[in-house]
N, C-alpha and C positions, 0 to 999 in steps of 0.2 A: 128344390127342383126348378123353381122359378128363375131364382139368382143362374143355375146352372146355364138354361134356355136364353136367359140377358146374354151375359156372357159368352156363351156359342156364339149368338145372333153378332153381338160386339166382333167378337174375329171373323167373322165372316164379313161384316162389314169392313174390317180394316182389311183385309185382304181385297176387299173390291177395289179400294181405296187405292192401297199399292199398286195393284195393278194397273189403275186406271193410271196413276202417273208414270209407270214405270213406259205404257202405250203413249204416254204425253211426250214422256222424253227420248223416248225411239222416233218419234214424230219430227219433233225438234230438230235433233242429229242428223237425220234425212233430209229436209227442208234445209239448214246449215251446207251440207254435203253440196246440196242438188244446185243452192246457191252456188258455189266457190267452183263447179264442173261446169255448170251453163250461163256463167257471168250476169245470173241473176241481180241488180242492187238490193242491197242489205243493209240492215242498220249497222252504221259503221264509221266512227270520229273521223277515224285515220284514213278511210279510201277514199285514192288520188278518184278524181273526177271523172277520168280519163276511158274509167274500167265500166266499160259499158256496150261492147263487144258481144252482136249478138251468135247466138249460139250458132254452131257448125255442126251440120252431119256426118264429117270426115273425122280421121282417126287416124292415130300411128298405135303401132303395138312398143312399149320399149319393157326390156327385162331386166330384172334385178334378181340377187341371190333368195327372193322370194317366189320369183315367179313375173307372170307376163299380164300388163294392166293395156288397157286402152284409154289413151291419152289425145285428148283433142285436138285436131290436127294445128289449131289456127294459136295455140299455147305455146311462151317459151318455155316452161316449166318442163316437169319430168316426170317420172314413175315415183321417185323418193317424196317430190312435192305432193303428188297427188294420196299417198300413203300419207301424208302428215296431215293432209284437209281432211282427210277420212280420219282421222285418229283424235282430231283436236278442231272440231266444234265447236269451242270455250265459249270464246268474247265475240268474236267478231273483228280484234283488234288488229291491223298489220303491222309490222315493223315499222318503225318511225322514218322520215326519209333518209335523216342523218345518219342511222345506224346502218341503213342497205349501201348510202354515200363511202360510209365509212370499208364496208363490207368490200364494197365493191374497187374504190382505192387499194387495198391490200392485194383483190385479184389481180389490178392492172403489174401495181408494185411485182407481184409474184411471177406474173407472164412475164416481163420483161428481164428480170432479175435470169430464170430459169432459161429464157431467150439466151441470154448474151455469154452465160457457164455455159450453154451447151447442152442443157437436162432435158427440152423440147425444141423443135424442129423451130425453126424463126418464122415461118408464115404461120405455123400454128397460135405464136405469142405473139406476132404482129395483129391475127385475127380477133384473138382474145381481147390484146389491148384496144383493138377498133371498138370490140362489142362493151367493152370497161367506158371506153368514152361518149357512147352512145347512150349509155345507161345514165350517167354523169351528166349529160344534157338535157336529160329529160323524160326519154324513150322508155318503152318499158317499162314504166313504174308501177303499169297495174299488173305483173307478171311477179310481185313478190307478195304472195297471198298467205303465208302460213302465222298463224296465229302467235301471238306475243305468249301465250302458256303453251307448250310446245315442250316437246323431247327433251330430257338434262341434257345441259351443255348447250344448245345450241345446234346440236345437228342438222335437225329439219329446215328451218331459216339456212345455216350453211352452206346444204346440197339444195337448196332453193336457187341460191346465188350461184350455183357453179354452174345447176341446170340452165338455169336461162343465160349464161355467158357462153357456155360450149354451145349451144341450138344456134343463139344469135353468129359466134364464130361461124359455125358451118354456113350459115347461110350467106356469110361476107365472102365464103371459098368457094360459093356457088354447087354447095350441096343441103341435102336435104334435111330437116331437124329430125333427133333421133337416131343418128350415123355414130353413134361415139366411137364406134369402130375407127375414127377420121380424129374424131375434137372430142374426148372424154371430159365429162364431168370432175372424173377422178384422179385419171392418170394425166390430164393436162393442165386442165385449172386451178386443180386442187393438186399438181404434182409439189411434193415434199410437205405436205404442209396436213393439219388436223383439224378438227375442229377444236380442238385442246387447246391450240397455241394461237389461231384464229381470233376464235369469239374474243377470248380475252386481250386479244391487240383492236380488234375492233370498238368493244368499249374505248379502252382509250381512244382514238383516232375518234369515235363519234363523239366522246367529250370534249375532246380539243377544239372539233370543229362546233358543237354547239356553244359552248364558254365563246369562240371566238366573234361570232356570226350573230349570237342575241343577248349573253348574258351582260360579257364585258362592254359592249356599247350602249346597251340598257344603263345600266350602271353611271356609265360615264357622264352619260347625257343629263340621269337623275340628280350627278351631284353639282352640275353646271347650273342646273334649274333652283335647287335650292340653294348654293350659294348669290343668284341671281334675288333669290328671295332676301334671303339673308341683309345683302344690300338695301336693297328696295325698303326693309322693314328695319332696317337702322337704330333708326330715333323711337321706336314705338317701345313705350314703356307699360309692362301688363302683369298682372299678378303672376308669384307663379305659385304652385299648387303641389305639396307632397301629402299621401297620405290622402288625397281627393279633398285634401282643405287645404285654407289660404296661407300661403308660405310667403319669404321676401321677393319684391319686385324683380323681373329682368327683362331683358330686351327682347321684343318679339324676332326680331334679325338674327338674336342669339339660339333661336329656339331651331329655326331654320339651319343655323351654320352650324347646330350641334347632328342635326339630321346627315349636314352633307359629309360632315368629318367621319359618321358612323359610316356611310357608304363608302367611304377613301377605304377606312382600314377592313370593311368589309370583301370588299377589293382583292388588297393585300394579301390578305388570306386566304383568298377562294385562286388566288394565281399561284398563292406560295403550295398549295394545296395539290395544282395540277401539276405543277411540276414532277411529283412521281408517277405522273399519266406517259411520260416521255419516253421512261426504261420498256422497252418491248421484248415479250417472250418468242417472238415470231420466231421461229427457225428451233423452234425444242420438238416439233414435230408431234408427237402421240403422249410421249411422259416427259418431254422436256432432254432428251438425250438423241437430238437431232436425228432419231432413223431416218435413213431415205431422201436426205440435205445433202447438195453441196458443200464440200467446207468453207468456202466464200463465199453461201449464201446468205447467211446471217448479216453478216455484216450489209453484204449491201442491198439488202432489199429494204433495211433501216434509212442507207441512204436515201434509199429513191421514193421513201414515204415522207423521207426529209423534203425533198423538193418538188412531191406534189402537194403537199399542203404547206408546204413555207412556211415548217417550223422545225426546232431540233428535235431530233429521233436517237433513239441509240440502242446499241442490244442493251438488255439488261444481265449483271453480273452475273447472276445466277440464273439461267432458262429453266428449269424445274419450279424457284421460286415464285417469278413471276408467272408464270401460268396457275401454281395451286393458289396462293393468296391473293387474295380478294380485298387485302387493305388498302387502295391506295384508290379505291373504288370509295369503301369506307371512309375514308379522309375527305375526299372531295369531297362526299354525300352531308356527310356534317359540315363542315362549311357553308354547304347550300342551307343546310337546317340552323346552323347561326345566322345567317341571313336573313331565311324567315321569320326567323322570332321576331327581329330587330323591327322588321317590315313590318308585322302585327304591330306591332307597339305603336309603330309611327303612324298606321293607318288605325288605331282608337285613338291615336291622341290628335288627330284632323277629326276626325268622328265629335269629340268632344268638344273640342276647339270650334266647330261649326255650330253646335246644337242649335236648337233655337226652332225659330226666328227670332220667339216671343218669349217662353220660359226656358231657354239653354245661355247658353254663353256668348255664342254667337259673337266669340274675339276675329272669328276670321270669316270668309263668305267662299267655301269651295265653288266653284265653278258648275250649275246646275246642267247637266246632261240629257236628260230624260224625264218625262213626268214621273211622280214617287208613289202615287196611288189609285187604286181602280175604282175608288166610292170619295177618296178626301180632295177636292178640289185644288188646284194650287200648291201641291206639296209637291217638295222637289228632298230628295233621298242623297246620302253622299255614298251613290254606290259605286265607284271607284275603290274608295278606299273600302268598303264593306266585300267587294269581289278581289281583294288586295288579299285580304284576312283568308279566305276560304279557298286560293289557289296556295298561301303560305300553311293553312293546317294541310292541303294534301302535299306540298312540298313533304312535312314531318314524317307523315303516313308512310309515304314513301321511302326515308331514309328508313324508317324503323323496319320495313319490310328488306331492303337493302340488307343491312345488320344482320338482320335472322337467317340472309342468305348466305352472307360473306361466312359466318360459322357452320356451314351444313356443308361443307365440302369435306370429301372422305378419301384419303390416301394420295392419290396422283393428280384429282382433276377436285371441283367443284364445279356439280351439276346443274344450279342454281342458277348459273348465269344469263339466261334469256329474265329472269327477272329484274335482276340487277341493270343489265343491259338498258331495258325499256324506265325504270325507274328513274335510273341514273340522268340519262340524255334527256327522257321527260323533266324532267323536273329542273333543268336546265333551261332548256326551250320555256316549258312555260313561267318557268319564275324570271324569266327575260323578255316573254311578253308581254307579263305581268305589269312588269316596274317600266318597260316603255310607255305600255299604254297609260299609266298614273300620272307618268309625268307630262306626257300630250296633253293626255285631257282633265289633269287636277292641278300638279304642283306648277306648272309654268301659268296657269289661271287663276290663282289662291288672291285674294285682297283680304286687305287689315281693316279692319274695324275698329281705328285709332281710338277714338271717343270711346266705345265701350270697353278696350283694353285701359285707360288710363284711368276711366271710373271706378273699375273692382281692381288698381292698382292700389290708388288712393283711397280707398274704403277698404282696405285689407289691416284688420288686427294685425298681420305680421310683421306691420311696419315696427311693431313697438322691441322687434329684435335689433336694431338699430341702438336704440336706449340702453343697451344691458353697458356698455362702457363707461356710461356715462350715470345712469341713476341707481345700476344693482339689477340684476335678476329676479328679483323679488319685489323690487319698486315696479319693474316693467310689469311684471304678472300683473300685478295689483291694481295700474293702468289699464294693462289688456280687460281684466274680470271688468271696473267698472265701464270701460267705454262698450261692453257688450251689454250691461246688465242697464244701462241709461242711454243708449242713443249716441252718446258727448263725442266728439272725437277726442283721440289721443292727444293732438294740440292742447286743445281747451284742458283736459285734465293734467297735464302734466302739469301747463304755467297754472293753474288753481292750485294746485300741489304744492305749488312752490320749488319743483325739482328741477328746473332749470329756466334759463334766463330765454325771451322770446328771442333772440340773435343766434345761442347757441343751438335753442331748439330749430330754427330753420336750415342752420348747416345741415345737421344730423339727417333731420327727414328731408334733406334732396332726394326726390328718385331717380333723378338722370346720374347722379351721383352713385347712388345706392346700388339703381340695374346695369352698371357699366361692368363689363369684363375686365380682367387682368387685361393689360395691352398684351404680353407676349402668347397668352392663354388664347385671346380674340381670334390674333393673327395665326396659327400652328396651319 
């Protein structure tokens, strides 16, 4: 009977329990809501500054095939936005700027294109495009509020974007927001077009313009830097280390120009990568079978995304294809994730390379930023490259969430894509921030530690790999064992040996000799 009474008393308890959180999380959803309706600030990475707009007593009614919301009068948004902030509470996260940039390019592209076929009226696409370039400048940036986890496909973000392009239109035509009857969200912004064939042109276009804008210069800059290094550290001859023990001598310059050559071909691949970012499904409309297109839409709304962002565009072969498949998403994403590996690596091996002052290695001196502790005095941390490491594992995270999304699309579309989307272009952005910021304030400040690279050059057992040509593999062993097991160096034991003559032992153990590169290898 006792156990029985525990036990009741236990579910009754967890039932308090539930409930109290199930009130916690009603609470929460409210507060989220009452945030994003009366431009309360919120915790939130991504909001522009800007959105700090105090609340309004006025109101527009606008209706959708749900029914009739009241919408704040002093918003561009709409009835569809405001159903999405009430439905997706999530994060707190907006759309990246890149990706609304991107969004919003494709509107102007699409006003114009429908403009000049004749599909919409020309003051209505000259409107559009005025409110497309306004947006592009700056304006409105706190009017794209729906959360980065949001509706499959991209819907909400989409009719977010139309929303505030038709209000802004209307009011360039010197009418009221809320008229769609005038400037529709649907039938003018969004004339011919889905969120189907959209979203996924929009990835592209915001990848292009992030690659172009942070990655590719990031890049560029990093491998300037370390072949600046490279030079500089020439002549510096320092052990080198496989296995976390002591290996043959090589050139600290060499260690540097083997970094910048990883970033050359790193490069390469991240460009050879984007290049199927270029094929656009724009114009495949709902399943890729153009409904409700111009037949010269396609093609040229390609064009004129071609020349506002000043790069090549094209349809892609198949519109059905490019709209369901998600690889070319997947392609870039890896690429970034071979990057970051590389990045990790290079930022422990500065990590290492610095240790010290006192018991580390301390062959190089990173450039000190910040105090390193809140109780040890005088400690200075190499956190550049430690903040290098932990934006390259969420780089991973990232792609691997990417992955799991590119294979969850089912028959015509894949609904994934607001994941993809923010993944993708983040992880862009920040791994281009990344390796800016590394190289401002790490790789262009790095100094050698001549003297103590040339000490554990020349106190490295490894040198006796040198000797295998000359006294046997087994003679060298036998060198290496006693110069570890008596202090001697290699020198002293070989000529006690008898293994070679002191003339030829001093050819052999050059180190400048020894750490030099192939010439044609040096130079690549």
């Amino acid at each position: 009977m006792l156990q029985f009474f525990n036990r009741k008393s236990k579910i009754e308890n967890r039932k308090s329990i539930d409930l109290y959180f199930t009130e916690s999380a009603d609470a929460v959803k409210q507060q989220w809501q009452s945030a994003f309706l009366k431009k309360i600030p919120i915790p939130n990475s991504h909001k522009p500054d800007d959105m700090t707009q105090k609340p309004t007593a006025t109101y527009r009614t606008e209706s959708d095939s749900m029914g009739d919301k009241q919408i704040p009068s002093n918003v561009y948004y709409g009835i569809q936005t405001l159903r999405a902030i009430e439905n997706f509470p999530i994060s707190g996260i907006k759309p990246l700027s890149t990706y609304v940039d991107a969004c919003v390019l494709i509107k102007k592209a699409t006003a114009i294109a429908n403009g000049e076929l004749g599909c919409i009226p020309q003051d209505i696409s000259q409107a559009i495009v005025q409110a497309a370039d306004e947006i592009l400048a700056g304006k409105l940036r706190d009017q794209f509020v729906v959360d980065v986890y949001q509706a499959g496909a991209g819907t909400s973000h989409h009719m977010n974007v139309n929303e505030v392009l038709s209000n802004r239109a209307l009011e360039i035509m010197g009418d009221e927001k809320g008229n769609y009857k005038r400037v529709s969200p649907n039938d003018h912004v969004n004339y011919g077009q889905s969120t189907n064939d959209v979203i996924p042109t929009a990835i592209r276009i915001g990848g292009l313009l992030a690659l172009e804008k942070t990655l590719f210069p990031a890049l560029s800059d990093a491998v300037v830097a370390l072949e600046n290094k490279a030079e500089e550290f020439k002549d510096i001859v320092k052990s080198g280390r496989t296995h976390l023990q002591d290996a043959v001598p090589v050139r600290l310059g060499d260690t540097f120009g083997a970094w910048a050559q990883i970033l050359k071909e790193h490069t390469l691949r991240i460009d050879r990568a984007s290049d199927d970012l270029t094929s656009l499904g724009l114009g495949g409309s709902a399943a890729g079978t153009g409904l409700n297109t111009h037949p010269e839409y396609c093609q040229k709304v390609a064009e004129i995304l071609s020349e506002l962002i000043d790069h090549p565009l094209k349809p892609a072969k198949h519109l059905m294809a490019a709209m369901q498949s998600m690889a070319p998403f997947v392609n870039v994403s890896g690429a970034l994730r071979n990057l970051a590996q590389d990045c990790v690596k290079m930022s422990h091996d500065l990590r290492l390379m610095d240790s010290g002052p006192k018991t580390g290695l301390k062959e190089i001196q990173l450039p000190p930023v910040q105090p390193g502790s809140s109780i040890m005095p005088g400690k200075y941390n190499p956190v550049m490259a430690e903040m290098t490491s932990m934006v390259c594992f969420q780089v991973m995270g990232y792609d691997s969430a990417i992955a799991l999304a590119a294979q969850a699309g089912q028959l015509e579309l894949n609904v994934m894509m607001p994941l993809i989307a923010y993944n993708l272009i983040h992880s862009i952005e920040i791994l281009g921030n990344t390796i800016s910021a590394l190289t401002t304030q790490c790789l262009a400040k790095i100094e050698a530690k001549g003297d103590r690279c040339l000490a554990y050059a020349e106190g490295s057992l490894a040198l006796v790999t040198a000797l295998n040509t000359h006294i046997g593999y087994l003679n060298a062993a036998a060198v290496a064992k006693e110069s570890l097991e008596t202090g001697k160096s290699l020198r002293q034991i070989v000529l006690e040996r008898g293994l070679m003559s002191a003339e030829d032992l001093a050819k052999v153990l050059d180190l400048e000799k020894m750490s030099a590169m192939p010439t044609s290898s040096a130079n690549v």
